[in-house]
NUMI-222245 format. One record per residue (C-alpha): z, x, y; residue in three letters. Coordinates in Angstrom, 3 decimals, always signed. Layout:
# residues N
+----------+----------+----------+-----+
!       c3 !       c1 !       c2 !   r !
+----------+----------+----------+-----+
!        Z !        X !        Y ! ALA !
...
+----------+----------+----------+-----+
***
This chain:
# residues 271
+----------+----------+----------+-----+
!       c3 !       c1 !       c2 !   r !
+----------+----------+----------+-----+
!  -98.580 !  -58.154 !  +19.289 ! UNK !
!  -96.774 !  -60.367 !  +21.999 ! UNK !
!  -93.481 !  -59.190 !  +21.254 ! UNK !
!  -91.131 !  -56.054 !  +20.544 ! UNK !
!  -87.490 !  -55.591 !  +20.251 ! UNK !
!  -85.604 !  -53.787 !  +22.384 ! UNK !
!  -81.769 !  -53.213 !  +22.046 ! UNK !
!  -80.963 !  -56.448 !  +21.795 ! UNK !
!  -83.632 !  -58.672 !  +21.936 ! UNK !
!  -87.222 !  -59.779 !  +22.446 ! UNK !
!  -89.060 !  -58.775 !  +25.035 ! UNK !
!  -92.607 !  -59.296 !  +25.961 ! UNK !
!  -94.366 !  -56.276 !  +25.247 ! UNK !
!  -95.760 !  -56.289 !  +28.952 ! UNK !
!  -92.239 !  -56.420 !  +30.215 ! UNK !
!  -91.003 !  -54.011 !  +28.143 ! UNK !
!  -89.263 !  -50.639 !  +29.869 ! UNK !
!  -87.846 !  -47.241 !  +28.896 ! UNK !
!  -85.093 !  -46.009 !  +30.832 ! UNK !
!  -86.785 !  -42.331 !  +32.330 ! UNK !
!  -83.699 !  -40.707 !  +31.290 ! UNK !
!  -84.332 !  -42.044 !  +27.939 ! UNK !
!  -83.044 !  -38.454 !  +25.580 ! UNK !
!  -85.885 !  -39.860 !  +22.942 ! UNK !
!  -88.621 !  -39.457 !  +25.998 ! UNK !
!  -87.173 !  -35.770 !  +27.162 ! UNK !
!  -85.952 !  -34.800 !  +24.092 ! UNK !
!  -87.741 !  -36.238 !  +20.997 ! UNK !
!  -83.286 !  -36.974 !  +20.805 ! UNK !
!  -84.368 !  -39.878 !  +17.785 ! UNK !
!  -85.464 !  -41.591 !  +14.630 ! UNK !
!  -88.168 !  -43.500 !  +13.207 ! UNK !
!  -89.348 !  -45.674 !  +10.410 ! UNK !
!  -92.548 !  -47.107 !   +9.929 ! UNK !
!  -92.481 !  -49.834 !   +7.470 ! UNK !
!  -95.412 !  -52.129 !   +5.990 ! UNK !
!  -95.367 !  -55.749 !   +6.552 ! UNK !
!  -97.036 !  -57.855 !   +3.295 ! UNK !
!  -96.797 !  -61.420 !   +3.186 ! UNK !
!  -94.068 !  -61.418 !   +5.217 ! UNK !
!  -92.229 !  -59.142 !   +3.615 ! UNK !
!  -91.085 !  -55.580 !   +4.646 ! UNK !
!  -91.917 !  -53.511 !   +1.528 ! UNK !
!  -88.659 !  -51.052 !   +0.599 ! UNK !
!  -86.836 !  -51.965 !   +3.366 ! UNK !
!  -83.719 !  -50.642 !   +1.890 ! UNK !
!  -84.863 !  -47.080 !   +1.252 ! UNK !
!  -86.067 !  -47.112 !   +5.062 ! UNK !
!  -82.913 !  -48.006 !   +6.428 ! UNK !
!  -81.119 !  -45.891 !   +3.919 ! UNK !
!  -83.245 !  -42.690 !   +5.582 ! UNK !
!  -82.491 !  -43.682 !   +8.799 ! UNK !
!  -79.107 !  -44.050 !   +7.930 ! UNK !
!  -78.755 !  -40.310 !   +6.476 ! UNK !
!  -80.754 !  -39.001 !   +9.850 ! UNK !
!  -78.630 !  -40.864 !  +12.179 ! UNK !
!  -75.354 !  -39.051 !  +10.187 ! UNK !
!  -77.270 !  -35.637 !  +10.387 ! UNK !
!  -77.885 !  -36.386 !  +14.250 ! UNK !
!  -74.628 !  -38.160 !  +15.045 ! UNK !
!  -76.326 !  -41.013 !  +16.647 ! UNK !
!  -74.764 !  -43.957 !  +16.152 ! UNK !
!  -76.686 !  -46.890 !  +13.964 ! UNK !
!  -76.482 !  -50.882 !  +14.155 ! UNK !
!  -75.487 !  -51.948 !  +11.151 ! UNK !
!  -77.805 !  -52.816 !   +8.852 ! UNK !
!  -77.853 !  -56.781 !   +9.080 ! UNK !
!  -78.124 !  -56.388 !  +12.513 ! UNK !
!  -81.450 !  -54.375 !  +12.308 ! UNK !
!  -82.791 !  -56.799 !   +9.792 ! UNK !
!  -82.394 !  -59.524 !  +11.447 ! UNK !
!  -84.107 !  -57.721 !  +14.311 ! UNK !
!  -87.073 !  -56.569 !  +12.331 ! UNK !
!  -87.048 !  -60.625 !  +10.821 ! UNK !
!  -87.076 !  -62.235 !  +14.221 ! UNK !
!  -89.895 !  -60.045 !  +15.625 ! UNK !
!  -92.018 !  -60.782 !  +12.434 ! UNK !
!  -91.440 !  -64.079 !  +13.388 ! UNK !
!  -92.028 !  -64.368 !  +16.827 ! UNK !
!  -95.050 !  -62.531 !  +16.736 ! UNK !
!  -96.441 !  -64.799 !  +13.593 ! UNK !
!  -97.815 !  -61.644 !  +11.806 ! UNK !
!  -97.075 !  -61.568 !   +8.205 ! UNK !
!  -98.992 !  -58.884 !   +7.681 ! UNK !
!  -99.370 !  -55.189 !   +9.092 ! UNK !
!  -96.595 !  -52.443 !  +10.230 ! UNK !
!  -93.359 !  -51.973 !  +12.030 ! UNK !
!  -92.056 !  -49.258 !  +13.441 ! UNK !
!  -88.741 !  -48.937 !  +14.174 ! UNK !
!  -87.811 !  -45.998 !  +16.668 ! UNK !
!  -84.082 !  -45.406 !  +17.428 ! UNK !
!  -83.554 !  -42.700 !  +20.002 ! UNK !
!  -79.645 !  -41.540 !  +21.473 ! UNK !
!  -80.563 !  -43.082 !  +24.843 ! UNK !
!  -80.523 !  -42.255 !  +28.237 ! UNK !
!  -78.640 !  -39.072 !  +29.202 ! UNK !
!  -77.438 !  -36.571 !  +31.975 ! UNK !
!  -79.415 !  -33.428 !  +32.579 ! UNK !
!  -79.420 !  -30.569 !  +29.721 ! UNK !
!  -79.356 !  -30.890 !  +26.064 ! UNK !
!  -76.159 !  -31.116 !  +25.077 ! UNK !
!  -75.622 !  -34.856 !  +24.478 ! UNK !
!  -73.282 !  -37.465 !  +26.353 ! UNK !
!  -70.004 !  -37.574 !  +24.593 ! UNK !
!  -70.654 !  -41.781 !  +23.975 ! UNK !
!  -74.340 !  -42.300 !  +23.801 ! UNK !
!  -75.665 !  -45.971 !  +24.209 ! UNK !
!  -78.836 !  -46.003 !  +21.807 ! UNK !
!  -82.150 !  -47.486 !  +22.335 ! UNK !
!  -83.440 !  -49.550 !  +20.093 ! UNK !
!  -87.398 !  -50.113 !  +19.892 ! UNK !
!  -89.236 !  -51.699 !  +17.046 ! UNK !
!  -92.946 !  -52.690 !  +17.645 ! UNK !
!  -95.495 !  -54.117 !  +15.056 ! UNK !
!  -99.430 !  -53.610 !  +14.619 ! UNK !
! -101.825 !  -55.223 !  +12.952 ! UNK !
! -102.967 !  -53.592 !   +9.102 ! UNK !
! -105.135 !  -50.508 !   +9.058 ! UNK !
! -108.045 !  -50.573 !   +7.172 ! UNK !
! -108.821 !  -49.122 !   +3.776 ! UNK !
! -109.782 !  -45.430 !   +4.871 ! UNK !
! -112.663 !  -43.409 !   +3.169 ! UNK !
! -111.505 !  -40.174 !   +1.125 ! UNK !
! -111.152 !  -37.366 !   +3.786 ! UNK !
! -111.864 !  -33.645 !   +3.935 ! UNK !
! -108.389 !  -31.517 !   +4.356 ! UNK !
! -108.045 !  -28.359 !   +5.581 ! UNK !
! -105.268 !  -25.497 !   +5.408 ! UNK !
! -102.880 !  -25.412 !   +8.577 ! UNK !
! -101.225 !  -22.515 !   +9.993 ! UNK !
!  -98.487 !  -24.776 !  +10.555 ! UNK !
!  -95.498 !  -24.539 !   +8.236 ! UNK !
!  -92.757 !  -26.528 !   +7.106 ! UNK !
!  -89.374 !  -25.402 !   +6.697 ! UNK !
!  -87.650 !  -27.344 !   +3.411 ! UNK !
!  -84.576 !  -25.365 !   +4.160 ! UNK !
!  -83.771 !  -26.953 !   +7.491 ! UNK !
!  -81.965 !  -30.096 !   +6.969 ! UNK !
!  -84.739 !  -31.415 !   +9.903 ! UNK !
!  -87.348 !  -31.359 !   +7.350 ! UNK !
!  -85.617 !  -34.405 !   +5.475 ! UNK !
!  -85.697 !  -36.835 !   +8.236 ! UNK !
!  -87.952 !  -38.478 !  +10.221 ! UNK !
!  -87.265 !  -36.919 !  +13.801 ! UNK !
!  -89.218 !  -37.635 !  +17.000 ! UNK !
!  -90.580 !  -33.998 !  +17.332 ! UNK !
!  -94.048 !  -34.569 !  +15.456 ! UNK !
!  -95.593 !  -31.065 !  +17.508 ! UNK !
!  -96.257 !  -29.448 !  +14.642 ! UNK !
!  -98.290 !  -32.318 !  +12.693 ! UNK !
!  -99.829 !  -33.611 !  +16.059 ! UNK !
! -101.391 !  -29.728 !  +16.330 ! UNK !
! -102.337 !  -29.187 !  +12.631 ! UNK !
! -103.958 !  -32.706 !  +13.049 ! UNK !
! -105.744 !  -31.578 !  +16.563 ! UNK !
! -106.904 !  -28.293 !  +15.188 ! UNK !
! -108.269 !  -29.842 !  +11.857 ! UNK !
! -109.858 !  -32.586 !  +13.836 ! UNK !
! -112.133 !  -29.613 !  +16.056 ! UNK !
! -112.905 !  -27.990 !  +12.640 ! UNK !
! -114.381 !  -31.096 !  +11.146 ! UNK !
! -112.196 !  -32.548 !   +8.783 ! UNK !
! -110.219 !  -35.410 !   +8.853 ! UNK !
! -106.524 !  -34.116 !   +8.472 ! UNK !
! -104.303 !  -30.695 !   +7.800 ! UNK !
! -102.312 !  -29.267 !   +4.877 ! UNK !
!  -99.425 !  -27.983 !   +5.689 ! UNK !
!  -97.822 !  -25.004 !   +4.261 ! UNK !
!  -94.033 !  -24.372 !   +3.124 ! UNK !
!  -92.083 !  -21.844 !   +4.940 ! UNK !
!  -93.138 !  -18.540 !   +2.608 ! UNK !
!  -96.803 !  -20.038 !   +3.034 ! UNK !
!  -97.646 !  -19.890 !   -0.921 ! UNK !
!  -97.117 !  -24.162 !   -1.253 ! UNK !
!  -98.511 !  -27.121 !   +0.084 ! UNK !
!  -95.802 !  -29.154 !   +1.632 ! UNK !
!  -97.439 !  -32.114 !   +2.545 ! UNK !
!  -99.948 !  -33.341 !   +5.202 ! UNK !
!  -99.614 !  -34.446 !   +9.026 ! UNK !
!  -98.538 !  -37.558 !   +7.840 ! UNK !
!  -98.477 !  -38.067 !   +4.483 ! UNK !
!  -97.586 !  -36.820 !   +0.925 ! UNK !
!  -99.494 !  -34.933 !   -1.392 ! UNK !
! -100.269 !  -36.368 !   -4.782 ! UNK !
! -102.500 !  -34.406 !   -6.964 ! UNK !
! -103.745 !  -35.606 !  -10.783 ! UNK !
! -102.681 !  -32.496 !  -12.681 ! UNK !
! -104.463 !  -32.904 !  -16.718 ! UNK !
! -102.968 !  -36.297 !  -17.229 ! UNK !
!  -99.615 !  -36.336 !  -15.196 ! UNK !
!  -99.001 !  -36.999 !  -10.989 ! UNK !
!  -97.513 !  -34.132 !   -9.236 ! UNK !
!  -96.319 !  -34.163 !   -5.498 ! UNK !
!  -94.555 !  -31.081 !   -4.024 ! UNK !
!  -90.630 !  -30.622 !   -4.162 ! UNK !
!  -88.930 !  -30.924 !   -0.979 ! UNK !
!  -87.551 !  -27.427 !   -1.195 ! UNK !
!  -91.326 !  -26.393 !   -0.135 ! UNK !
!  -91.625 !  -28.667 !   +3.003 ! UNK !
!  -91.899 !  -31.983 !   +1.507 ! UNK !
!  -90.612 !  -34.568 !   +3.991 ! UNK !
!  -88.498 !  -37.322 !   +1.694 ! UNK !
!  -91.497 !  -40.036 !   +1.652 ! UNK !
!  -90.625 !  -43.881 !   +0.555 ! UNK !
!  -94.204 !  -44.453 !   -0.935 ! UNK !
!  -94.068 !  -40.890 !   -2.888 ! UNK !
!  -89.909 !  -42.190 !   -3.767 ! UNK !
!  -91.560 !  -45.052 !   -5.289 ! UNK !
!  -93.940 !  -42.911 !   -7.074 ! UNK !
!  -91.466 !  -40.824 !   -8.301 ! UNK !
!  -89.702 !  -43.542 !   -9.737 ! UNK !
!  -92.287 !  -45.035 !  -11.842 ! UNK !
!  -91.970 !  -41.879 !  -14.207 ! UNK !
!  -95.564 !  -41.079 !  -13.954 ! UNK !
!  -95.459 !  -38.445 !  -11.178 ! UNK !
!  -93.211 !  -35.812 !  -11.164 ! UNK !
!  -92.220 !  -32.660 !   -8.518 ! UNK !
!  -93.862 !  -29.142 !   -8.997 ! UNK !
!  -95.136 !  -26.811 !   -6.646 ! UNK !
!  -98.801 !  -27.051 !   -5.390 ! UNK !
! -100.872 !  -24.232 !   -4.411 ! UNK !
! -104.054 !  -24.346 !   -2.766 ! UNK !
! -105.955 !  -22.975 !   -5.307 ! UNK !
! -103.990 !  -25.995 !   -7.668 ! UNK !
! -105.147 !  -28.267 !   -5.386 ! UNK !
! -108.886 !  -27.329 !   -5.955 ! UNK !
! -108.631 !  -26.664 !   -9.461 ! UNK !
! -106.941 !  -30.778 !   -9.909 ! UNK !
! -108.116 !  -33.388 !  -11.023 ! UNK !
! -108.111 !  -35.713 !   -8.224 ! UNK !
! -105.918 !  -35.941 !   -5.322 ! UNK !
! -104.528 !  -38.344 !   -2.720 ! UNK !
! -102.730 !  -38.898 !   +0.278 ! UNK !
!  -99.880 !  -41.528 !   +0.397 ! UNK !
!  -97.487 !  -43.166 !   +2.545 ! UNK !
!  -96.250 !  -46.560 !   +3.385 ! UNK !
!  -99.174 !  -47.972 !   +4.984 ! UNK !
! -101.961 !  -46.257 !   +2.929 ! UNK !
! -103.584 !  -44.439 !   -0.098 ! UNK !
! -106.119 !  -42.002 !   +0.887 ! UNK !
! -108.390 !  -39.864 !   -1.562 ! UNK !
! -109.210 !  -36.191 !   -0.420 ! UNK !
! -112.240 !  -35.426 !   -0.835 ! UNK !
! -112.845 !  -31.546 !   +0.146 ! UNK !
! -109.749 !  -29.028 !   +0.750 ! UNK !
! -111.746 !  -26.352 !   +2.747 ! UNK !
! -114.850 !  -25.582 !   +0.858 ! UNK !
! -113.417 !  -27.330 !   -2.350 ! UNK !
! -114.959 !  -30.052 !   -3.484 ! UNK !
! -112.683 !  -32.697 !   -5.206 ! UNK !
! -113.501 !  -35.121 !   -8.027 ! UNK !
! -113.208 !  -38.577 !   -7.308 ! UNK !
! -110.916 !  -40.760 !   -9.965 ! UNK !
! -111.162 !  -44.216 !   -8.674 ! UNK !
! -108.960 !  -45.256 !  -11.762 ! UNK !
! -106.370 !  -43.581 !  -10.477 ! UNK !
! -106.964 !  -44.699 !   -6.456 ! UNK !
! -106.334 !  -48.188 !   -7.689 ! UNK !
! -103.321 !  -47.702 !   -9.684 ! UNK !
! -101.421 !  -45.845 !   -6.991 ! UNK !
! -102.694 !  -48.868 !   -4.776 ! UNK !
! -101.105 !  -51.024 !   -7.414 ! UNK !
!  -98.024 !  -49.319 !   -7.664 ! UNK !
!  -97.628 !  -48.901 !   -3.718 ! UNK !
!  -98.553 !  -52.769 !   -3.398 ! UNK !
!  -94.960 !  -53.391 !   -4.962 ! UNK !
!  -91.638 !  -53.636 !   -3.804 ! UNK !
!  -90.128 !  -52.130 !   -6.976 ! UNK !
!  -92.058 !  -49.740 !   -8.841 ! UNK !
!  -93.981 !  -50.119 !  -11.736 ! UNK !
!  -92.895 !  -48.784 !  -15.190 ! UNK !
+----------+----------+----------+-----+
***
């Protein structure tokens, strides 16, 4: 990547600087959106900048309008000739006096940045965190800059061997969703992914799931989640079998791995 965006234009990324009073630096004071790039093409761009649009109301920040961030997020695709890959789009309330309570008219940074694609990843083994998400707080909706909890749930599960970490909902009985990614599990013949009442952040891939009639929201216990049929972790960028929760041992259902591929691979969903 030779170039990002930032506020208001290109900028080499070797040039590129953060104002040190920047709130999303001190504070985690932001947004983000992490979108994939396929043939050119931001997938569900819409339903991204809708989410950002509903966090920026919840945290009064003020947004560009939406033409003005696409044609941000166009020109960078095309300036750095990448027509395939990510882009993450981070939106913070600025720079900022000392203390938290935020200056009465905030000038926003704007940062969007693009990688190159992952590749595929290899089913992983999951473990239970202590780490819990609350689906009452209104926090647990958006995509905020204060990641602490994932990052440690990640860290710990990474020094116990396994690949990534289950969160918990708030009374500790449901999985709410991964460090960063939903849950889907293959219940007898239906999809299932956890209700955002128990933690579940608002995904766009597990939207677009949702949509497609063929997975639907219940609770998911641990012991569900051993007892399924096959299960997966999604998001934007990637679909990612589990393996092992714990000491479980899943089944694998490659049928299945390729049809949520499919379905993900789309801009609208599949009926």
């Amino acid at each position: 990547m030779r170039f990002l965006w930032h506020n208001q234009g290109l900028e080499a990324v070797s040039e590129a600087r953060i104002d040190p009073q920047d709130r999303g630096l001190l504070l985690g004071d932001g947004l983000f959106e992490t979108m994939r790039l396929s043939a050119g093409k931001i997938m569900r761009l819409q339903a991204h900048l809708a989410r950002l649009t509903a966090g920026a109301a919840l945290l009064r920040l003020p947004l560009p309008d939406r033409t003005v961030l696409q044609e941000a997020l166009d020109q960078l695709v095309a300036a750095n000739g990448m027509a395939e890959g990510s882009l993450r789009l981070t939106l913070t309330r600025g720079a900022g006096p000392r203390g938290v309570l935020p200056p009465a008219t905030p000038s926003p940074t704007l940062l969007i940045t693009q990688a190159l694609p992952v590749a595929a990843l290899p089913p992983c083994r999951v473990q239970i965190s202590p780490w819990r998400r609350d689906g009452a707080s209104p926090l647990s909706r958006i995509k905020h800059l204060n990641y602490l909890p994932q990052i440690l749930a990640r860290l710990e599960a990474s020094e116990a061997g396994f690949d990534d970490a289950l969160l918990l909902s708030g009374n500790g009985q449901h999985i709410a969703e991964s460090s960063a990614a939903s849950l889907v599990i293959l219940d007898g013949s239906r999809l299932i992914t956890p209700p955002l009442e128990d933690g579940a952040l608002a995904g766009i891939a597990r939207a677009a799931l949702l949509a497609t009639g063929q997975c639907v929201e219940k609770s998911i216990t641990p012991d569900s989640l051993c007892a399924s049929r096959g299960a997966w972790l999604v998001n934007s960028l990637s679909v990612r079998e589990i393996a092992q929760s714990g000491a479980c041992a899943l089944p694998r259902h490659e049928a299945w791995t390729a049809r949520l591929t499919a379905i993900l691979a789309q801009d609208t969903p599949q009926t």
